[in-house]
C-alpha positions as CSV (number, residue, x, y, z in Angstrom):
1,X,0.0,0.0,0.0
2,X,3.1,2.3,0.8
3,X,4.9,1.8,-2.1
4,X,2.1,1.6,-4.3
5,X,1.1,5.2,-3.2
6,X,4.6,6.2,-3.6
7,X,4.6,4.8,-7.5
8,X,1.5,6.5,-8.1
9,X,2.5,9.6,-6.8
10,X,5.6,9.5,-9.0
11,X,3.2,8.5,-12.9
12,X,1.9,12.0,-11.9
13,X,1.3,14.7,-14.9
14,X,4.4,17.0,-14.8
15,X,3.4,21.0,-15.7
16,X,5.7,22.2,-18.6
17,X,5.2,25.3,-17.5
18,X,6.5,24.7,-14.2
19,X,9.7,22.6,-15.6
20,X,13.3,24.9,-16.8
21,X,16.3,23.6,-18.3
22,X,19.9,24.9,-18.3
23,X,23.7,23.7,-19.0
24,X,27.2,24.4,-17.4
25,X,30.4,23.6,-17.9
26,X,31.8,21.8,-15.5
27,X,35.2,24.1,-15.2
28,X,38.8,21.7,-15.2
29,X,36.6,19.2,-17.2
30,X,35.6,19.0,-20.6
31,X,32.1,17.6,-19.1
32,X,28.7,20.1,-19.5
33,X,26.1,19.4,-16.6
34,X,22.4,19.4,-17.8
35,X,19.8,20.7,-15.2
36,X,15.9,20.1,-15.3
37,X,14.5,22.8,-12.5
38,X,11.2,22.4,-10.9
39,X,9.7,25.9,-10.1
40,X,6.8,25.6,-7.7
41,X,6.1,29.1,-7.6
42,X,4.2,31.7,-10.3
43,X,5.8,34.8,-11.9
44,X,4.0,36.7,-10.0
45,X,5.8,35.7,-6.9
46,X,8.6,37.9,-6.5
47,X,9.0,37.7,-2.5
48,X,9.1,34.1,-1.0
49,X,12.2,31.6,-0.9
50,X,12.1,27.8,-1.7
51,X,14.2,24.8,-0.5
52,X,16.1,23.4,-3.1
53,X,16.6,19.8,-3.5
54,X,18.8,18.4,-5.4
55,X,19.1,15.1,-7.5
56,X,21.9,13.6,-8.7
57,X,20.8,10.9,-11.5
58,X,17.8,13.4,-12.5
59,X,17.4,11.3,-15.4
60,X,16.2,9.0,-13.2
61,X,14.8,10.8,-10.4
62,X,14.2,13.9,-11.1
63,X,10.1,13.5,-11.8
64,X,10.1,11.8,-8.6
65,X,10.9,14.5,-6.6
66,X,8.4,16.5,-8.5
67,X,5.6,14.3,-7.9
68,X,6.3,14.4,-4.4
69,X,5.8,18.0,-4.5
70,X,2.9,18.1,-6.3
71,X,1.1,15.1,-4.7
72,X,1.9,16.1,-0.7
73,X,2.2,19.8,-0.5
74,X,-0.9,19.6,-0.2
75,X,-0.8,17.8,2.9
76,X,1.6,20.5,4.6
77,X,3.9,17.4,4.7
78,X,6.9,19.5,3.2
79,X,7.1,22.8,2.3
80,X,6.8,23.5,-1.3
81,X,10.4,23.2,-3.1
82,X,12.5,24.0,-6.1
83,X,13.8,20.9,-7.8
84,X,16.9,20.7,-9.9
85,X,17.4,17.4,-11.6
86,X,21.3,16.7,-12.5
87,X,21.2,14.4,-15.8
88,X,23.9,12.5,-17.3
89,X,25.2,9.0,-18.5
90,X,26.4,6.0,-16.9
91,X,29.7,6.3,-18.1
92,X,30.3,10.0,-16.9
93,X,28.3,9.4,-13.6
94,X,30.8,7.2,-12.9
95,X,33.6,9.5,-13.3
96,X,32.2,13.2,-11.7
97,X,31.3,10.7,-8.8
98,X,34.6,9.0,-8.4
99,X,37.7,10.1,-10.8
100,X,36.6,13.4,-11.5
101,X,34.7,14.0,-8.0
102,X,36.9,17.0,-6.6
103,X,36.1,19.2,-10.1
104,X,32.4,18.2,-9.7
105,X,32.2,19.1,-6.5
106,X,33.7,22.4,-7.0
107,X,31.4,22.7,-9.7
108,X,28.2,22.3,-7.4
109,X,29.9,24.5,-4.6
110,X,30.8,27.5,-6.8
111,X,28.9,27.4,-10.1
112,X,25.6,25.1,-9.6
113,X,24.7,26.7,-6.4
114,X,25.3,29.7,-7.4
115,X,23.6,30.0,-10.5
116,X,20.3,28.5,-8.8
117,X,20.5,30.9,-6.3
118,X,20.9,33.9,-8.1
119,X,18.6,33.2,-11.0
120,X,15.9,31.8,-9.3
121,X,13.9,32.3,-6.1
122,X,16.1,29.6,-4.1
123,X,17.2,29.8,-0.4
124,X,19.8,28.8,1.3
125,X,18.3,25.4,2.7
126,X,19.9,23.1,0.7
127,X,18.9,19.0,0.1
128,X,20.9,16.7,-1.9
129,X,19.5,13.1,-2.7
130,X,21.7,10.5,-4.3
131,X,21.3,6.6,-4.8
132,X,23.8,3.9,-6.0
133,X,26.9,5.3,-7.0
134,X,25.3,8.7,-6.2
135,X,24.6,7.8,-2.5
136,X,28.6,7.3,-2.6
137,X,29.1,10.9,-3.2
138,X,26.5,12.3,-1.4
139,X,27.8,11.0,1.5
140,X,31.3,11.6,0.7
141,X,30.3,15.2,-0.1
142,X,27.7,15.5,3.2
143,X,31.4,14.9,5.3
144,X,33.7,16.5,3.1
145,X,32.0,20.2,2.6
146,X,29.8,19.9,5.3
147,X,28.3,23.7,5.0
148,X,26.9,23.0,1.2
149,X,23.6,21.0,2.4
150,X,21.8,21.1,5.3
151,X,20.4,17.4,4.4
152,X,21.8,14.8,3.0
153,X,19.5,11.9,1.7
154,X,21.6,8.4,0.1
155,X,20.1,5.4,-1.3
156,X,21.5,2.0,-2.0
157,X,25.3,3.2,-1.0
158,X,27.6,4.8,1.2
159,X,31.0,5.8,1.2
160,X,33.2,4.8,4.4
161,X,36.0,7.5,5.6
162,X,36.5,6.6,10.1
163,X,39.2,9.9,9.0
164,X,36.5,12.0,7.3
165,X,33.8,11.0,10.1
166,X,36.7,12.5,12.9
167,X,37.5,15.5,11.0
168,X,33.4,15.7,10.5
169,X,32.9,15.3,14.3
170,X,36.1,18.2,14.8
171,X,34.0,20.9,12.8
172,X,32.3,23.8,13.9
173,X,29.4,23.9,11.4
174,X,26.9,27.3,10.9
175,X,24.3,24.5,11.1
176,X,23.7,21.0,12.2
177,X,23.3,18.5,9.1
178,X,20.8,15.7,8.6
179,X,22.0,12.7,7.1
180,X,19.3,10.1,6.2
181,X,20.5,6.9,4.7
182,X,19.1,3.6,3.7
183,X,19.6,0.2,1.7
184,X,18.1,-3.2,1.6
185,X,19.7,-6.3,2.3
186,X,18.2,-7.6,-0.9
187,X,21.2,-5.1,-2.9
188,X,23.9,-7.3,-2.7
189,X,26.1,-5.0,-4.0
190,X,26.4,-2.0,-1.9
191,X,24.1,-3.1,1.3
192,X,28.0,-4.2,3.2
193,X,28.9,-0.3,2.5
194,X,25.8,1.1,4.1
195,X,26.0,-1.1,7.2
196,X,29.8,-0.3,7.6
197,X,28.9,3.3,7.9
198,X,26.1,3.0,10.5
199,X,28.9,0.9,12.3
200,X,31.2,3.7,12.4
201,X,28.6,6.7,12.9
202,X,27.0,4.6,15.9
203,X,30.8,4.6,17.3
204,X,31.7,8.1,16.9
205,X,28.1,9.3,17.1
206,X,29.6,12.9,16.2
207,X,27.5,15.0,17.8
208,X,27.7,18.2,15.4
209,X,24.8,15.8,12.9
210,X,21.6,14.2,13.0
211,X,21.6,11.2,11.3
212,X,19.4,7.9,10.8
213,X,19.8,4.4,9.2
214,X,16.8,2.6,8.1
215,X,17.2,-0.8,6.4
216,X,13.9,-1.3,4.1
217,X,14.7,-5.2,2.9
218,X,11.0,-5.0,1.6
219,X,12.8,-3.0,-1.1
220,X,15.1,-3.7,-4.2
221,X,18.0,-1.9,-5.9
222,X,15.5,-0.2,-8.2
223,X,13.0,0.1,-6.0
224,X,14.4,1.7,-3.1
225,X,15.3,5.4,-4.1
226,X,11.7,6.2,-4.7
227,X,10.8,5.4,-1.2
228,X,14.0,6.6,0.0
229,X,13.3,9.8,-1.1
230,X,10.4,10.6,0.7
231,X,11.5,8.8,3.7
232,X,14.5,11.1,3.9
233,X,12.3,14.1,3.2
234,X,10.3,13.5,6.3
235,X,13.0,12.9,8.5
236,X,14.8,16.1,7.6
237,X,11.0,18.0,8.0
238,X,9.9,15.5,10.6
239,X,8.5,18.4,12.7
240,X,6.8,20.5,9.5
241,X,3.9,19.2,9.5
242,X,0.9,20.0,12.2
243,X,1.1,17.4,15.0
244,X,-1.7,14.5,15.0
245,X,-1.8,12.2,17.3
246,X,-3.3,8.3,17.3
247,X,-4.8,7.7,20.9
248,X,-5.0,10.1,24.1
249,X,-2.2,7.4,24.9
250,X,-0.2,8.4,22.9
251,X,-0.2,12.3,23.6
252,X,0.4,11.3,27.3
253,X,3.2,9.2,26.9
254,X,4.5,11.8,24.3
255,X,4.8,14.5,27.4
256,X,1.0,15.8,26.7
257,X,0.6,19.4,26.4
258,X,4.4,20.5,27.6
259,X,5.4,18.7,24.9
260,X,3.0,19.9,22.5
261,X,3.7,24.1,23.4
262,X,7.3,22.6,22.6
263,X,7.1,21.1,19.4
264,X,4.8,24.4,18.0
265,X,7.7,26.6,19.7
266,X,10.5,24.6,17.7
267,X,8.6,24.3,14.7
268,X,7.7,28.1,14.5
269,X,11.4,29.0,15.4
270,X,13.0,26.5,12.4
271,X,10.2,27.5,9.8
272,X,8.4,30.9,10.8
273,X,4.9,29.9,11.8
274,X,3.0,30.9,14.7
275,X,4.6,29.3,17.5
276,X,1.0,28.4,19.1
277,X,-0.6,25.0,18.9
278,X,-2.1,24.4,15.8
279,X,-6.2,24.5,15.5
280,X,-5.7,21.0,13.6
281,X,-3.9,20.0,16.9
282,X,-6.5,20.9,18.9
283,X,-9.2,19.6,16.8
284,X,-7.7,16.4,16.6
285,X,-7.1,15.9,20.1
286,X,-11.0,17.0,20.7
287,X,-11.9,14.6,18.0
288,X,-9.9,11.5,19.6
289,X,-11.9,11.9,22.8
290,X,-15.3,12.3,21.4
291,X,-15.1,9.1,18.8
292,X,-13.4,7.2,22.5
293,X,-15.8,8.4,24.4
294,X,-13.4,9.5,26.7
295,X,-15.6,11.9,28.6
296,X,-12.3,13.5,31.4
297,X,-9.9,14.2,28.2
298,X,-12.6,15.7,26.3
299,X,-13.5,18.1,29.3
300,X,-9.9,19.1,29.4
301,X,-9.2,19.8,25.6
302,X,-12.6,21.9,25.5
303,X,-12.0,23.9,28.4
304,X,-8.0,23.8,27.5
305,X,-8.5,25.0,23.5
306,X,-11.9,26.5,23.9
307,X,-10.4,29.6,21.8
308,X,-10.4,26.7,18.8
309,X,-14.2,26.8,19.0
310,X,-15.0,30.1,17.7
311,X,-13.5,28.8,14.7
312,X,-14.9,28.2,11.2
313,X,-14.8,23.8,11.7
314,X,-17.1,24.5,14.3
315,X,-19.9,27.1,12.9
316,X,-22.6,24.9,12.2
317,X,-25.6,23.1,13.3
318,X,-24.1,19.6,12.7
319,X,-21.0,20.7,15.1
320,X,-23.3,22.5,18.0
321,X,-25.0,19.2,18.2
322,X,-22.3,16.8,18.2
323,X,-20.8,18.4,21.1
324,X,-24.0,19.3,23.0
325,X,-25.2,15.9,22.7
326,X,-21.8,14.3,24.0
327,X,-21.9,16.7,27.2
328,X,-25.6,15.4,27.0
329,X,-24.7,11.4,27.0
330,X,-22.2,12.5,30.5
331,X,-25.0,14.2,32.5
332,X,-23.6,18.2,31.9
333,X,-26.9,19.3,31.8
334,X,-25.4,23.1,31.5
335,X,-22.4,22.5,28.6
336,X,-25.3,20.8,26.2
337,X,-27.8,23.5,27.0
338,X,-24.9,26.1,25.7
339,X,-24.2,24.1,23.0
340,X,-27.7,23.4,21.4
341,X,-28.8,26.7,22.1
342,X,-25.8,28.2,20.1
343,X,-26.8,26.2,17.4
344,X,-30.4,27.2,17.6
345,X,-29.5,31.1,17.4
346,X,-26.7,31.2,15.7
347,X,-27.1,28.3,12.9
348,X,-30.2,26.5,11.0
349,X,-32.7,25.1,13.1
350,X,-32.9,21.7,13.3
351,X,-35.1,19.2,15.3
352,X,-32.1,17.5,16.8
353,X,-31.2,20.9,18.4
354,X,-34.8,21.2,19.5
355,X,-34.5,17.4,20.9
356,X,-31.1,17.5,22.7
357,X,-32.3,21.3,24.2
358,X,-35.8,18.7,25.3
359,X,-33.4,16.6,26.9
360,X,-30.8,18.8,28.0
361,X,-34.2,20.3,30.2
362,X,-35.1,17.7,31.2
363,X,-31.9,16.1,33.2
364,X,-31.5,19.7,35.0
365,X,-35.8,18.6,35.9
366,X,-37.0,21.5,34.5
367,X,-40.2,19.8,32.5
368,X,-41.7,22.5,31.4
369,X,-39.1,23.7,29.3
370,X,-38.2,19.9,28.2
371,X,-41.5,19.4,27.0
372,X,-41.2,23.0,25.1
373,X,-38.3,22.0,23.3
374,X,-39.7,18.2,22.9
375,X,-42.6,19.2,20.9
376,X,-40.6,21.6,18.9
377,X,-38.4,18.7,17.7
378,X,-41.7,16.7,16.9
379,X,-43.5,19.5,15.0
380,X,-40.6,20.7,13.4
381,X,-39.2,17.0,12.5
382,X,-42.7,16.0,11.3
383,X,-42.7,19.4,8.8
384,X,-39.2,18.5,7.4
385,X,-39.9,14.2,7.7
386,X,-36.8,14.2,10.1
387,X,-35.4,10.6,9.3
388,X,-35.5,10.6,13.3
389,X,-39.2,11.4,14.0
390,X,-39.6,8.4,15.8
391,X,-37.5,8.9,18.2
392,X,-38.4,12.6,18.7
393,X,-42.6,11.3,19.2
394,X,-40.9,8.6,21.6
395,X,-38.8,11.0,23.8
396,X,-41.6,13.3,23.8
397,X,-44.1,10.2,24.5
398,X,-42.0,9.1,27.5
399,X,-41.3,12.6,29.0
400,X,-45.2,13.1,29.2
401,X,-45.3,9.8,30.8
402,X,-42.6,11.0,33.4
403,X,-44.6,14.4,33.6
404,X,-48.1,12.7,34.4
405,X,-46.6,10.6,37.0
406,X,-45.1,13.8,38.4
407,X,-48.4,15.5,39.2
């Protein structure tokens, strides 16, 4: 189901008129570099600054980072990002990522980057993804000029320095890198140089990167990089995207709401958002302990986010009800009363909000107004053939019954 979401993000239509092409010349080389450059942004858009990402093996890759962007930005998984797509052959892969690999990399550091950066709307946060042979440079690059990219994504390969990982640990950086690798036992070709390097980074754990290793053996040689992509994507903007959590559980165990003001405070400090909790945060958490019926949790998120109700998700008639008639089913005779009479004033009349007001009445043992708001529920339900106009004449039924009896 993963992967198959993965593949169908990346068969998605490219816009041409989003896609730019350019060549350099790779100086102390007689090697050009063609670039494909995903724009996410209109010409209109003179202000804002993208991410770049770049991918080595664009002729392979390149629309997969594109359909990344266009199938999750949507999600607020990632901010939206420019894409530049290196292209080339096997044979002179092989030498700008081994023989020729200083000149390349001077290339990317003072003419690639450059270039991007000064002819397009790029800023300064910098991803490079390679796989197979590619992987080996990216990670030989990610330790060797450290301050280039600020994430470092390799599939299928890694290159093995215990000297470069020391003078790594020894710099002092203008940032702290991520470094996402990955590889599948089923490559039986470079899966030994990936595990070699985990060895050594778990032995020196340099403390100047953040780094992870995750073995996918689900995957295959050819398979890989297109997961690997997006994997390393989310783990270098692992705390992007608005928090939503499974259980109640889990947003204890997590540190509950200290740990929530902290994540929002981190996350609007690295990416310049608001650094208060979310609305989809606290709507999610107030959704988790309605569908659990967990009555305590749901007291606290209302009375903890009650600012979140004044909010657009919630003006309606089909909201007012939902909550009054959950404050209803735990005996808060007052909450549901607020609740049903806001939608009643504020929203379209319904006979549910005439019912649960009926009921609401009722439990405080005011009958007079219960069996107001009963028969409102009846006459209005029987004018509009309410699909629950039996249960309206039967609460209505009873509460006369309990009326009678009364007097």
């Amino acid at each position: 189901m993963y992967r198959s979401l993965l593949l169908f993000l990346c068969s998605l239509i490219l816009f041409a008129e989003q896609i730019d092409t350019f060549s350099l010349p790779i100086n102390g080389t007689t090697l050009n570099q063609s670039c494909q450059i995903y724009l996410p942004y209109g010409k209109e858009d003179k202000k804002k600054t993208y991410p770049v990402l770049y991918i080595l093996d664009g002729q392979y890759f390149f629309k997969n980072g594109v359909a990344i962007q266009n199938g999750l930005q949507i999600t607020d998984v990632f901010p939206e990002m420019i894409v530049v797509g290196l292209t080339t052959t096997r044979d002179v892969r092989n030498q700008l990522y081994f023989s020729k690999r200083k000149a390349f990399t001077e290339f990317i550091e003072k003419q690639l980057i450059p270039y991007v950066e000064t002819n397009y709307h790029a800023s300064d946060d910098r991803l490079l993804f390679g796989w197979e042979n590619g992987a080996f440079y990216s990670s030989y690059i990610l330790f060797e000029k450290s301050e280039l990219f600020r994430c470092v994504i390799s599939s299928n390969g890694a290159e093995l320095s215990e000297e470069r990982i020391k003078n790594f640990a020894s710099k002092k950086l203008p940032f702290k890198p991520y470094f996402f690798f990955t590889n599948t036992d089923r490559d039986i070709y470079t899966y030994r140089f990936s595990e070699s390097l985990y060895k050594a980074l778990k032995t020196h754990q340099p403390k100047n990167l953040h780094w992870t290793y995750k073995k996918r053996n689900d995957e295959y040689h050819g398979s890989l990089p297109i997961v690997a992509l997006y994997d390393g994507l989310r783990y270098y903007y692992q705390n992007f995207p608005e928090l939503e959590f499974r259980s109640i559980d889990e947003f204890n165990r997590m540190g509950g709401l200290n740990f929530l003001a902290q994540y929002y405070k981190e996350r609007g400090s690295r990416f310049g958002f608001s650094q208060e909790i979310s609305d989809g945060s606290k709507n999610n958490l107030i959704f988790i302990a309605w569908i659990t019926n967990n009555y305590p949790s749901f007291k606290f998120f209302m009375n903890e986010f009650k600012d979140v109700l004044q909010t657009k998700r919630y003006a309606s008639s089909y909201w007012q009800n939902r909550l009054g008639q959950f404050y209803l089913k735990h005996k808060n005779s007052d909450k549901a009363i607020e609740f049903f009479k806001n939608g009643l004033e504020k929203y379209t009349v319904t006979p549910m909000l005439y019912n649960g007001l009926g009921k609401a009445y009722l439990l405080k043992k005011n009958m007079k107004a219960g069996l107001k708001y009963l028969e409102k529920a009846v006459t209005l339900g029987t004018q509009e053939k309410d699909g629950h106009l039996k249960t309206f004449i039967s609460d209505l039924t009873e509460a006369r019954k309990r009326y009678t009896d009364l007097n």
